[in-house]
C-alpha positions as CSV (number, residue, x, y, z in Angstrom):
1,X,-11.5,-4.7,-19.7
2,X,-14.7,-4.3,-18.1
3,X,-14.9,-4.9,-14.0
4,X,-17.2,-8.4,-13.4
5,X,-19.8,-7.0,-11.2
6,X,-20.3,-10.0,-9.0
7,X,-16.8,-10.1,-7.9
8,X,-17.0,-6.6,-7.1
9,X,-19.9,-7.2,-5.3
10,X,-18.4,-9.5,-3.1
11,X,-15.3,-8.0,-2.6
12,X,-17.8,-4.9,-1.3
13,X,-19.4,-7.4,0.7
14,X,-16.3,-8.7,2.3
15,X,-14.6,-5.5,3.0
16,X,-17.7,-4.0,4.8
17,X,-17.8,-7.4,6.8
18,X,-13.9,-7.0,7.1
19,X,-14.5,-2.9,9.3
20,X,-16.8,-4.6,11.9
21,X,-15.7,-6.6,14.3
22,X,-19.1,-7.0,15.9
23,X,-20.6,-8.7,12.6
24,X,-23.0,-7.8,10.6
25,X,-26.3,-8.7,9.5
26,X,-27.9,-9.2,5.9
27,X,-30.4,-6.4,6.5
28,X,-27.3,-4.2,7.5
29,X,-25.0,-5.2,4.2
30,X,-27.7,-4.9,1.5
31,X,-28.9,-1.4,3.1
32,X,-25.2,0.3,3.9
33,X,-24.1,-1.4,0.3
34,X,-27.4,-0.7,-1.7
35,X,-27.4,-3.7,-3.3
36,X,-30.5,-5.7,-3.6
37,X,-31.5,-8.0,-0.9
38,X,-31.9,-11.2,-2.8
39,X,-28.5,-10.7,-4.5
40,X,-26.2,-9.9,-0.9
41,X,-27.9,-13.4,0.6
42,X,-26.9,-15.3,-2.2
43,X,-23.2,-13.9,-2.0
44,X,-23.7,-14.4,1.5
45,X,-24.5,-18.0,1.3
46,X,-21.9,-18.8,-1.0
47,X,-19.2,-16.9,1.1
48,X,-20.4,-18.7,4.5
49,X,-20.6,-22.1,2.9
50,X,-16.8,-21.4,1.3
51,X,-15.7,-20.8,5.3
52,X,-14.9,-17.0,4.4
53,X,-17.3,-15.8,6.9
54,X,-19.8,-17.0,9.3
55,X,-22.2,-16.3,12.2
56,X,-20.2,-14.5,15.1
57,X,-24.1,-15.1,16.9
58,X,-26.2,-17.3,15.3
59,X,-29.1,-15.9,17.2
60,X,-28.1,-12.7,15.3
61,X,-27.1,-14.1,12.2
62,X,-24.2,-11.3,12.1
63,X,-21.2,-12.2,9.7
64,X,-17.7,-11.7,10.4
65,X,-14.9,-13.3,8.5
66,X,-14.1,-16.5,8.8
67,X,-11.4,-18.9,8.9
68,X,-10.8,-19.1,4.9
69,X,-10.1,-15.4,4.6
70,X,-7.7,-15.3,7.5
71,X,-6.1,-18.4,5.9
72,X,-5.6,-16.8,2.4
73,X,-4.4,-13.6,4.5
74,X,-2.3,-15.1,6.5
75,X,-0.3,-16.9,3.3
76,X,-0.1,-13.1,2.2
77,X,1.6,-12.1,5.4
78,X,4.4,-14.8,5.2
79,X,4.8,-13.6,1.4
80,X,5.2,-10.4,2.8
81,X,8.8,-9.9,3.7
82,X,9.0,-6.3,2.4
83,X,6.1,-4.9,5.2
84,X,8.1,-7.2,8.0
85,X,11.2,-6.1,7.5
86,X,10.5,-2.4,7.1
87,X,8.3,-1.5,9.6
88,X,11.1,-0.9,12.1
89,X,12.6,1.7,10.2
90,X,10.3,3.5,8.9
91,X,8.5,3.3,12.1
92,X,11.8,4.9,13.7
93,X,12.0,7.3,10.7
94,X,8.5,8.5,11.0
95,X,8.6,9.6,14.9
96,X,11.7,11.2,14.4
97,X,10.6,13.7,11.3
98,X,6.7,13.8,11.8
99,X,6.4,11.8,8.3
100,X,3.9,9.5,7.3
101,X,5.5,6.7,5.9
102,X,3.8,4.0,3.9
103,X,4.9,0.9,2.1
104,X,3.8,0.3,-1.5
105,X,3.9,-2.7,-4.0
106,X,3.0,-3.2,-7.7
107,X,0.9,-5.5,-8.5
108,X,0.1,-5.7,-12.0
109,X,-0.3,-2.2,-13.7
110,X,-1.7,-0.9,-9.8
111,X,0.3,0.6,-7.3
112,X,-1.0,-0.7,-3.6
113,X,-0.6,1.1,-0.4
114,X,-0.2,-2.5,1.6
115,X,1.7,-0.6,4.9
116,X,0.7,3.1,6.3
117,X,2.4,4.5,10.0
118,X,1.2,8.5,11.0
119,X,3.0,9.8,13.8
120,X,1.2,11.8,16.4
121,X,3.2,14.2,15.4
122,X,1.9,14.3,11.7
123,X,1.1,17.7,10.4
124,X,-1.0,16.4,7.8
125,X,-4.0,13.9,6.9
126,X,-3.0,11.8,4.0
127,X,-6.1,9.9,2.4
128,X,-3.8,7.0,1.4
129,X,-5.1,3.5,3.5
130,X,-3.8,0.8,3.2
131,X,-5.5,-0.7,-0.2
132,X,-4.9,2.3,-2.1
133,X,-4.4,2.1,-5.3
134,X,-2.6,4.4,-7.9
135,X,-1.5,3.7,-11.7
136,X,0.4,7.0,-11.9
137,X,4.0,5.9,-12.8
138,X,4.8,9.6,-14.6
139,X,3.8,12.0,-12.6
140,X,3.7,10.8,-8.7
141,X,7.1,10.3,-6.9
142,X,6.3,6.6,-6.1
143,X,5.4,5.8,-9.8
144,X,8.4,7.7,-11.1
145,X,10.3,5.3,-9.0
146,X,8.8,2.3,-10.4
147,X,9.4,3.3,-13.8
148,X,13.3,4.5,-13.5
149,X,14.0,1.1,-11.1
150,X,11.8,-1.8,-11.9
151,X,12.9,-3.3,-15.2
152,X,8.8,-4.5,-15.4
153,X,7.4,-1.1,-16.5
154,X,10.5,0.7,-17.1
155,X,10.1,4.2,-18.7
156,X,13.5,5.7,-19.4
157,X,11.3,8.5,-20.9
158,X,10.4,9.8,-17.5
159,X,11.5,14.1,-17.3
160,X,14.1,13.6,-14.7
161,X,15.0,10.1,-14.9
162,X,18.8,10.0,-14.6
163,X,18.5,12.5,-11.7
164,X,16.2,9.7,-9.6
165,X,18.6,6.8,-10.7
166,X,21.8,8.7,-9.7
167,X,19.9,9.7,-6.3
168,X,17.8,6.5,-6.1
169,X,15.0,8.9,-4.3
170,X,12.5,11.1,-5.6
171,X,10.6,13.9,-4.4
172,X,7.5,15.6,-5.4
173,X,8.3,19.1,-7.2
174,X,8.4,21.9,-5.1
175,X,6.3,23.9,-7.7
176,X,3.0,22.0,-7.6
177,X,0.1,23.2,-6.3
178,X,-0.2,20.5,-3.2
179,X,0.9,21.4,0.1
180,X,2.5,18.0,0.9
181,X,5.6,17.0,0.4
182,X,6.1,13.1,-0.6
183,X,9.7,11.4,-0.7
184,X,9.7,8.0,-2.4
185,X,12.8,5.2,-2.3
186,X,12.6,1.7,-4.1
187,X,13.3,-1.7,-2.7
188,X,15.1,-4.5,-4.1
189,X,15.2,-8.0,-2.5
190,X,17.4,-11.7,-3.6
191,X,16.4,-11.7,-7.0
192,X,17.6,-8.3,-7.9
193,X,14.2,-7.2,-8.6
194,X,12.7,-4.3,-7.1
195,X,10.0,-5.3,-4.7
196,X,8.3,-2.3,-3.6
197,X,8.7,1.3,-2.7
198,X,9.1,3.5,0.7
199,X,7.0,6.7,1.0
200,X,7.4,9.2,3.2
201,X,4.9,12.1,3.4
202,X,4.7,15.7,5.0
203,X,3.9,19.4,4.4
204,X,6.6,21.0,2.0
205,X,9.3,21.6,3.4
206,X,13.1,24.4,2.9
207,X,14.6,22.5,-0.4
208,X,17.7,22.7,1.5
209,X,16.8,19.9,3.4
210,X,15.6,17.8,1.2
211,X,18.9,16.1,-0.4
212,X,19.7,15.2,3.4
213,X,16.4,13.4,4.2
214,X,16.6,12.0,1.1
215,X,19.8,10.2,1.2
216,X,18.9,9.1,4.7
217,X,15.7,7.4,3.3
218,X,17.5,6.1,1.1
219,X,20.0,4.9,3.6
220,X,17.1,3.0,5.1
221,X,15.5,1.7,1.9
222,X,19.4,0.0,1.3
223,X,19.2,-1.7,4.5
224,X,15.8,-3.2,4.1
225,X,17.4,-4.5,0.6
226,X,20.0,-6.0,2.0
227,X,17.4,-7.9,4.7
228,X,15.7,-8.9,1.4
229,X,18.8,-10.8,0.5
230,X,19.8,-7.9,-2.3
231,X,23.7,-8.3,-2.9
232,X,23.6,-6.1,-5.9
233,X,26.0,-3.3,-6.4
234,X,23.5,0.1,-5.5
235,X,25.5,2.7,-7.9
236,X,24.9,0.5,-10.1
């Protein structure tokens, strides 16, 4: 199914707007977004008389976002359990091995980065922001996760798919060519339904310590279940 360009467009338009707090101006959007002038006003227009941005100086005539995008975000934030009640731990987890940890959701056939932490002490520069978006469910640890658990897009057919369920973790292999290291846990909340899955990202590290991490992530995945309202049996 082919992309429609004009919402596209505006969804450019928006996230540009959405990085600068200062506002922007029309000259500004059309030139950083190459997008013909005539066609960025009329988004523009449309946008500011909809109450999803508006002048931060009228003088200026720079847009930021207004009240109608905060309002639709704000509705995703209260829907948003899973990022609330993770943070905490993987916030803790992160500081104490040097892991990037992230937060990811399906949505549709898309896999979205909706929560990212680094550590100071992070020995590596992920290029996953929050927004991200992956559709790998075969090879990646975080789509091989989504296929064993969630009974949505389950792929029994997955290479080692009774060693993930039996762990209820999965790593990346330690034979591929990348240097980093990615441990991924699924989330299930009230109505037995996985919800999302933890990530947790760092240079390779001994395979000997991998099965501990692991079942201490997944230690932490369990507990942000359970504050999800999951009552399910986990073995399972």
């Amino acid at each position: 199914m082919k992309d429609n360009r004009s919402v596209s467009r505006i969804l450019q338009i928006l996230e540009l707007i959405a990085k600068h707090d200062e506002g922007l101006t029309l000259g500004q959007i059309y030139r950083m977004l190459d997008i013909p002038k005539a066609t960025v006003y009329d988004f523009l227009q449309t946008l500011y008389r909809a109450d999803a941005i508006y002048y931060k100086d009228p003088r200026l005539k720079n847009y930021v976002i207004g009240s109608k995008m905060f309002a639709i975000g704000s509705v995703y934030t209260r829907n948003s359990n899973l990022i609330e009640a993770s943070q905490f731990e993987l916030k803790e987890f992160a500081e104490k091995h040097g892991r990037t940890v992230f937060v990811t959701k399906r949505i549709n056939d898309k896999i979205v980065y909706v929560f990212k932490h680094q550590p100071s002490s992070s020995r590596i520069l992920t290029p996953q922001e929050i927004g991200s978006v992956s559709r790998d469910y075969v090879d990646s640890p975080i789509g091989k996760c989504y296929s064993v658990f969630d009974k949505a897009v389950m792929n029994q057919n997955i290479e080692d798919a009774e060693e993930i369920k039996r762990n209820r973790y999965c790593y990346s292999k330690p034979d591929e060519s990348s240097h980093i290291c990615t441990l991924a846990a699924p989330v299930w909340n009230f109505e037995n339904r996985v919800v999302g899955v933890l990530v947790a990202s760092d240079l390779a590290t001994d395979e000997t310590k991998r099965e501990p991490l692991g079942r201490e992530f997944v230690q932490i995945a369990e507990r942000i279940s359970r504050k999800l309202g999951y009552l399910g049996d986990f073995n399972e």
